[in-house]
N, C-alpha and C positions, 0 to 999 in steps of 0.2 A: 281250066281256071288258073294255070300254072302263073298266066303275066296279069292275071287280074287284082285290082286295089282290095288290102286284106281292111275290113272294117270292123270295128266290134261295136256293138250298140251296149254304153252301161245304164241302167236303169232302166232293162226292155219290159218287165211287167207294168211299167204305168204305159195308162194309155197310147200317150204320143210317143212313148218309145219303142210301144209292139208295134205299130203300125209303122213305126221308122223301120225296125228289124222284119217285118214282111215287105215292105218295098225291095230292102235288099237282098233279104233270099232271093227274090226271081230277077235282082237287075244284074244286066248282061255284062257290064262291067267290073261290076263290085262283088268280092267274096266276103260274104255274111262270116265272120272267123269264130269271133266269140258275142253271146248273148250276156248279162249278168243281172243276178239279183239277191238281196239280202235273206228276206223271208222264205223266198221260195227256191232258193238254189237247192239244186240235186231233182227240180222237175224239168219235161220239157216243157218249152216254151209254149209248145201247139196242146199243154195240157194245162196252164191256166189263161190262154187264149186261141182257143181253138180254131178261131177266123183268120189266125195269121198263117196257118199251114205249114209255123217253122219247128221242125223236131229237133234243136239242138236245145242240148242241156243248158242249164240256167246254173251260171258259176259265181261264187262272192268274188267280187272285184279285187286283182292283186294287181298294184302296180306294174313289177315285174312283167307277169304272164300277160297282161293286158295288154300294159305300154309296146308291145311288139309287133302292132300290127303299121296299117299306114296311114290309116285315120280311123275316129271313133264319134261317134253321135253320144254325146253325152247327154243325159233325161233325166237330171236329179233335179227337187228343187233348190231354188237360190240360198247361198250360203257352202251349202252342202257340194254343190258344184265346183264352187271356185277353187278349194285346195287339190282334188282329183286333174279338175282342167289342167294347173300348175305340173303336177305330175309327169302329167301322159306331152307337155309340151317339152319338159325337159328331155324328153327321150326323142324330140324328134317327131312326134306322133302331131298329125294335122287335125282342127278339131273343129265339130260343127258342137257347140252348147245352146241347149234348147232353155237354159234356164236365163233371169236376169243378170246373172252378176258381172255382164263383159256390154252389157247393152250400151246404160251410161257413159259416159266419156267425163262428168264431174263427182269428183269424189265426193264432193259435202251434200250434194243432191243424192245422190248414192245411201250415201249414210242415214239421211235424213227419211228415205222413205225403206229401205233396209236393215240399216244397223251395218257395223261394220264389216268390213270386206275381208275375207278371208287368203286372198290370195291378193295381197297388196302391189306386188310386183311387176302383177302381170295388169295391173287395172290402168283400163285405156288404150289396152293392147288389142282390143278386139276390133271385126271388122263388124259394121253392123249388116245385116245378112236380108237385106231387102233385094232381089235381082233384080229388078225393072227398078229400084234407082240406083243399087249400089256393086252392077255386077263387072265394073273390070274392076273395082277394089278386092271383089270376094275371089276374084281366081288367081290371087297371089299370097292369100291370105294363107298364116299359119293357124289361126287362130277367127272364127266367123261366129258372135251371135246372134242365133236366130231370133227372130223378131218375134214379142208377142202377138195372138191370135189376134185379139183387139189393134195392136198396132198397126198390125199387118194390112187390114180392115179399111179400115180409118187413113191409115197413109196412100194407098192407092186411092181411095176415092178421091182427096183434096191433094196431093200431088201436084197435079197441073195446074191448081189454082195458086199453090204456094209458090211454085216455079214463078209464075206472074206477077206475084203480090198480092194478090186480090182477096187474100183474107184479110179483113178486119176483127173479127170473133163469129166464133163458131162453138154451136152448143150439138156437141157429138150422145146421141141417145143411141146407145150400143145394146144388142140385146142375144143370149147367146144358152145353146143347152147346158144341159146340168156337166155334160163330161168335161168342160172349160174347168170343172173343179177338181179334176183327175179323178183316180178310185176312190178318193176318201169325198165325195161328192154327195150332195144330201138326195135321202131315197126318196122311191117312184110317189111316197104317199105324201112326202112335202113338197114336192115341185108340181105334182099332176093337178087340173083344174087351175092354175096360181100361174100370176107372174109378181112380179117382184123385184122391186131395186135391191142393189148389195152394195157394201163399201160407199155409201153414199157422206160419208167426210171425207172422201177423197181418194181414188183407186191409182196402184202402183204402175199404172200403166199411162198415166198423164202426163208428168213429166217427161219420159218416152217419147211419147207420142209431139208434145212439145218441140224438144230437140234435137226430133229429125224435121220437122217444119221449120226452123230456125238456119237447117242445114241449107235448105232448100232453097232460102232466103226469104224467110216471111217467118219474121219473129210476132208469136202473139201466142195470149193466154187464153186456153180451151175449156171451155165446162165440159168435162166428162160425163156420164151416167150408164154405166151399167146395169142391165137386166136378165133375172133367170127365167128362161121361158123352159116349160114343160115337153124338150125335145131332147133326147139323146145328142143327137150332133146339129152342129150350123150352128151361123153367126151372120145376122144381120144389123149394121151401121147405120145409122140417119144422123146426117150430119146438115145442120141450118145454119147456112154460112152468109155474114151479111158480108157484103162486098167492100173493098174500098173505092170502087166507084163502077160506075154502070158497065155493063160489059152485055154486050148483042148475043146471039142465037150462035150466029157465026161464029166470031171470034171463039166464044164456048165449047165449038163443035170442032176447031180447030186445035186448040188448047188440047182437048182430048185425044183427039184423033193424031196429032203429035205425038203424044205421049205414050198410046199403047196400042196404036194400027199394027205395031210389028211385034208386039209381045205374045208370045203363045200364051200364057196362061192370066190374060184379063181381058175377059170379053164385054165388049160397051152394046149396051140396050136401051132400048126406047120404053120407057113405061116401067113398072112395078118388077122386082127382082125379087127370089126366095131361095130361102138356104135346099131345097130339096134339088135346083137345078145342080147346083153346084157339090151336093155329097162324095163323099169317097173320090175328090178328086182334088187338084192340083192347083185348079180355077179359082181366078175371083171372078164376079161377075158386078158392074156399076154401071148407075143411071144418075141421071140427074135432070130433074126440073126447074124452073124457074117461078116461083110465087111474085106472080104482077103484084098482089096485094102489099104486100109487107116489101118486098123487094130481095127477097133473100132466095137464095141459091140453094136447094134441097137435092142433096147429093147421099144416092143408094149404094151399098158394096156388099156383098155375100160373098163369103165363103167358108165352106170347111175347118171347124176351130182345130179339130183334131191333124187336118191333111195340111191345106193351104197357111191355116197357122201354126202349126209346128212340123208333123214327121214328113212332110212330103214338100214343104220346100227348105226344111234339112235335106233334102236328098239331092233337090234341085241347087242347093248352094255348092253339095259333095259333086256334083257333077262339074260345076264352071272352075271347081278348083285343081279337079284332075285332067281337067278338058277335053270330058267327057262331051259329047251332044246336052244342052242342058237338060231338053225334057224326056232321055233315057230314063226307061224304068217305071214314070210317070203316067 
């Protein structure tokens, strides 16, 4: 492992950053260097997650010791990320950040659904970390935010529609297990039997989701809704998009089939899509029908809130940056 990229994962006891640091224990080009955590440093890792089968000790984050490797998967929440990111950038260190604070590109929207930003400096500096739209930006990048699970979702499904124009409003009903809430996530006896909207004055993941449609070239305003469903992992999308004007079978099947016939990791279906195809893995998976009635475009995506929305296409962005094979490891 002598020529291999030294990585440290900080904040590996939350969810999306154990399973970021078990990707890279076994991936063939990345050395796993250092793991970190506040509460639980001085255990290993494979002892307050035993599914990840990593036995390195769990250390408190030192700049220093940290900043010396050659990238790091950062896994704090928003706020709390942005002054570490700053850190580990000054030293040189390349960074995949799993949290918001690099997602946005305006600051007043930032502030507005955040508070303010803790690494001012660096805001606006980030790449935003979607690979099937945004992947010769992410292999140059110093600096990559990963996209959230919901966005992740959501933007591949309508993608090809945005690329065209062809949204006019879209009412995104997102719906997603309890670990989208990390460990501090409500227990087996409030989410089992129950679903239930959250954040319904408005989820921090809209705006987002917005401003890469915008990017795309197809500026419009999305109703979001978020749902907790009584599942451990997965995230299923429905997204009812009214057109800006008619659009055929064909054209639709092209539109898609453009967009991600050569993507490894989103695979298009005919009919109904469930988070269980798509677990523990990499994939999204999207369908989309067409409602004759109403005339609106009913567009499905699943995938993995834990894998495909965070630790494992952090690995897949760490890959395109080192030029690596992307779906190494995956």
């Amino acid at each position: 492992m002598a020529s291999a990229v030294k990585v440290a994962v900080l904040g590996a006891t939350g969810l999306g950053g154990a399973i970021a640091a078990q990707l890279l224990h076994r991936h063939p080009g990345f050395e796993l260097a250092h793991v970190t955590a506040r509460a639980e440093a001085g255990q290993r890792l494979d002892e307050v997650h035993p599914r990840t089968r990593v036995p390195l000790a769990l250390e408190p984050y030192d700049a220093d010791r940290h900043g010396g490797v050659d990238a790091a998967i950062v896994a704090y929440p928003h706020a709390a990320a942005a002054p570490v990111v700053a850190e580990l950038r000054e030293r040189g260190v390349r960074v995949v950040d799993l949290s918001a604070d690099f997602r946005l590109r305006d600051r007043g929207i930032y502030e507005d659904w955040y508070g303010e930003h803790k690494a001012p400096q660096l805001f606006g500096q980030g790449v935003y970390g979607l690979p099937e739209l945004t992947r010769e930006a992410v292999k140059t990048a110093g600096l990559v935010a990963n996209p959230g699970c919901y966005p992740t979702a959501t933007l591949l499904g309508l993608a090809p529609l945005a690329r065209a124009g062809l949204i006019g409003d879209a009412i995104v009903d997102a719906k997603s297990g309890v670990s989208g809430a990390g460990r501090g996530a409500k227990d087996f006896v409030s989410a089992d039997e129950n679903v239930s909207p959250y954040k319904i004055e408005g989820h921090r993941h809209t705006p987002e989701i917005e401003q890469e449609l915008a990017a795309l070239g197809n500026d419009v305003t999305i109703t979001f809704m978020p749902h907790l469903l009584p599942l451990n992992q997965g995230e299923l999308v429905s997204c009812y998009v009214t057109l800006t004007r008619d659009a055929t079978e064909d054209e639709l099947t092209e539109l898609y089939d453009d967009a991600y016939a050569r993507e490894p990791f989103v695979e298009l279906r005919r009919g109904p899509v469930g988070v269980q195809e798509v677990r523990d893995t990499n994939y999204c998976r999207i369908s989309y029908v067409m409602d004759p009635r109403t005339g609106r475009l009913i567009v499905f995506s699943a995938l993995d809130n834990l894998w495909k929305g965070a630790a494992s296409q952090a690995v897949q962005n760490l890959n395109l940056m080192f030029g690596r094979p992307e779906g190494e490891g995956l």
